[in-house]
N, C-alpha and C positions, 0 to 999 in steps of 0.2 A: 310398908313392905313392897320391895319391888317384885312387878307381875311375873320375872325369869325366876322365883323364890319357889312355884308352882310347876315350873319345868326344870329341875336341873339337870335331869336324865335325859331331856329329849332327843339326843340323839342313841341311846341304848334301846333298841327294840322291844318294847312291850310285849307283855306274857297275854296279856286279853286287853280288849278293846275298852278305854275308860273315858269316861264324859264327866266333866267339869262346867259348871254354869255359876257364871257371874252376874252379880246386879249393879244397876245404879254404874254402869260403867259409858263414862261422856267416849263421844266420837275422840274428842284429845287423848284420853286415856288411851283408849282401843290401838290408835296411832304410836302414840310411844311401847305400846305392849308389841308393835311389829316389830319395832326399831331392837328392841328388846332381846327377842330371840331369835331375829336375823333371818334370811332367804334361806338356810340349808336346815330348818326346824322339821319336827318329826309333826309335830303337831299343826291339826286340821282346826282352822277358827270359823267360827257363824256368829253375828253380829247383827241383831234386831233392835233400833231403839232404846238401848240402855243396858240388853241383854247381852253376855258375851258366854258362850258356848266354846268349849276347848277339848277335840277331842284327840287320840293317840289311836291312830290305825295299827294292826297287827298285820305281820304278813301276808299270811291268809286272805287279808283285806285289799291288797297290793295287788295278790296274784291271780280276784275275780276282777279288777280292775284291769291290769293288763292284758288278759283275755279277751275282754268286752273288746278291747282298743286294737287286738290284733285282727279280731271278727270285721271293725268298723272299716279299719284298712284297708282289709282284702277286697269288705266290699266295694269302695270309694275305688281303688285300683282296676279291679274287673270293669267297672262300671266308667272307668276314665275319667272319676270326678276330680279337681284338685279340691287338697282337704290341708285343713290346719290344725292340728291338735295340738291344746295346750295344757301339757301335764307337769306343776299341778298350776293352778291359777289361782288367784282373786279376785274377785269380780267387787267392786266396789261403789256405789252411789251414794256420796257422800248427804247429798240433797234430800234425801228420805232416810238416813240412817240405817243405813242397811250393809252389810256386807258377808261372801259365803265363798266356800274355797271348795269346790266339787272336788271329786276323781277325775271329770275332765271335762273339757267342755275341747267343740270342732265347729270350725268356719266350711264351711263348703262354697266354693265358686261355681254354682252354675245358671243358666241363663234366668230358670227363677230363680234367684239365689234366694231363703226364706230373710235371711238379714238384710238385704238390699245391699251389700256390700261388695266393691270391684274389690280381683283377688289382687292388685296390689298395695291394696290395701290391709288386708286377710295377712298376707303373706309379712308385712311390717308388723304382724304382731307376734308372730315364731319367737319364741325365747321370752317373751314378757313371764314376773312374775305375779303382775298386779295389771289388775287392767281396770278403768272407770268406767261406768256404764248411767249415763251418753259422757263425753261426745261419741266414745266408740257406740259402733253395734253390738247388740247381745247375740252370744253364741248361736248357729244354730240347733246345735245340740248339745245335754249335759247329761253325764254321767255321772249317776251315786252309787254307792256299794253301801249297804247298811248291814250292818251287824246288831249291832241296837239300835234302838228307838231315841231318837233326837230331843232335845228337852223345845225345841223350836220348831215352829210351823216352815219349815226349808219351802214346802210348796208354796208357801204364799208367799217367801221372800222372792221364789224363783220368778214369780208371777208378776208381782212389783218390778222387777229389773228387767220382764218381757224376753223370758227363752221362750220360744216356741213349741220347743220338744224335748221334753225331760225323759230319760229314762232310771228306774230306779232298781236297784238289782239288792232284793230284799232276802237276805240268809241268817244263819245263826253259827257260831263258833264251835258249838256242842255237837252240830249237825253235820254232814255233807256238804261241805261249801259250796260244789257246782253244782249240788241238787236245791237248790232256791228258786225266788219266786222273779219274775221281770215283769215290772208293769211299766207302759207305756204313758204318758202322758200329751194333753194336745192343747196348746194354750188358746181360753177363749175370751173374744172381749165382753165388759161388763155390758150389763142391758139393763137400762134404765125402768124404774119401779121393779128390779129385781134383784140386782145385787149392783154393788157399791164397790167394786174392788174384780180384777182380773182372774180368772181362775182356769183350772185344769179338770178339762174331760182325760177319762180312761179311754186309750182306742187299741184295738187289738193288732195295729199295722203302723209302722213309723210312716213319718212327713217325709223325711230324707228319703227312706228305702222305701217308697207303697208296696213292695212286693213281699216285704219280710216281718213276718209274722214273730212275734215274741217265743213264741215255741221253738223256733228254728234260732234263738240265739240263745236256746237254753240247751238243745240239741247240742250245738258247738260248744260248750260247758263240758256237758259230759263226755263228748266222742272223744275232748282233747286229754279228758281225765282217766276213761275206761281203754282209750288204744291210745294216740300220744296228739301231741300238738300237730306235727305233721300231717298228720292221717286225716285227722278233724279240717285241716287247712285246706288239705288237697279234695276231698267230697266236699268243703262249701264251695269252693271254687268251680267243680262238677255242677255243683246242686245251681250257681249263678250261670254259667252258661248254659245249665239247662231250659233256663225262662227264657233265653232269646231276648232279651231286654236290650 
């Protein structure tokens, strides 16, 4: 049976968020499963070692995402950073068998750049749907939105591919979508006689932003939900030149 037999709707916008997990699926398979249902698919893939994960975003799921990305924006904006946002991507490592498709992941160009990456380089990857990870650099920043619970460890894939700075923006469909949870993450390296494998500390302030506290992009959630996007746009903007940064 072919793997488009599982999506034939994907382009018809789902009523709720549904996850789908395959086994026993080789890297070849996973490969011809893209080919399958093509760059304009509805559906989000995570790909661990044999495992294939399939899931179907709902709007709602879209629209805490694009928030987060207008917040990121403003700030990279005020801030005079050049930034590269790639919505949606692939991130791919073929070599460890892995592969995972965020809400977003962003380059930033500045003098520490956290990827090492010159921005003309950065800037060559604008419009990619698939991107390898090496030779490129890993994002400096990734974005999840979850509504459910993932049937795969996402943070130990993230960890393997080497983002630096994960953010995860944890809600329920039943609930208040802008009243959810944002946890930060801070990628550390392994240390021998104690762990075997890269992982992630919680920190309560982004790498990119030091100055912005997970509150304050949950603040922006609400203000754009309770008075309008505008309003919300115009006080974060207030609230960034208010630091003098």
């Amino acid at each position: 049976m072919p793997f488009s037999s599982f999506f034939r709707n994907t382009k018809k916008p789902p009523s709720t968020e549904k996850r789908t997990i395959l086994t026993d699926v080789s890297w070849q398979k996973f490969e011809s499963l893209l080919s399958e249902l093509g760059a304009e698919r509805q559906t989000r893939l995570t790909y661990f070692r044999g495992k294939l994960e399939l899931m179907t975003p709902i709007a709602a799921h879209e629209r805490c995402n694009k928030l987060i990305e207008s917040l990121i924006l403003i700030l990279a904006e005020e801030l005079h950073l050049s930034v590269s946002n790639l919505i949606p991507i692939l991130l791919k490592a073929p070599e460890i068998g892995c592969a995972v498709e965020p809400d977003a992941c962003y380059y930033f160009a500045t003098l520490n750049n956290l990827s090492g990456s010159p921005m003309d380089s950065i800037e060559a990857m604008q419009g990619k749907t698939e991107l390898n990870l090496p030779p490129n650099p890993p994002p400096d920043l990734l974005v999840e939105v979850a509504f459910t619970k993932s049937n795969l460890d996402k943070l130990s894939i993230y960890a393997r591919l080497g983002i630096p700075e994960v953010w995860r923006y944890i809600t329920k469909p039943d609930e208040d979508i802008l009243k959810g949870k944002l946890l930060i993450y801070e990628l550390q390296d392994y240390h021998p006689g104690h762990r075997q494998d890269r992982y992630y500390v919680e920190r309560q302030t982004s790498l990119v932003f030091p100055f912005l506290e997970a509150s304050r992009v949950l603040q922006f959630l609400e203000e754009s939900d309770s008075m309008s996007l505008a309003t919300a746009v115009r006080l974060l903007r207030a609230w960034v030149k208010a630091k003098n940064i």
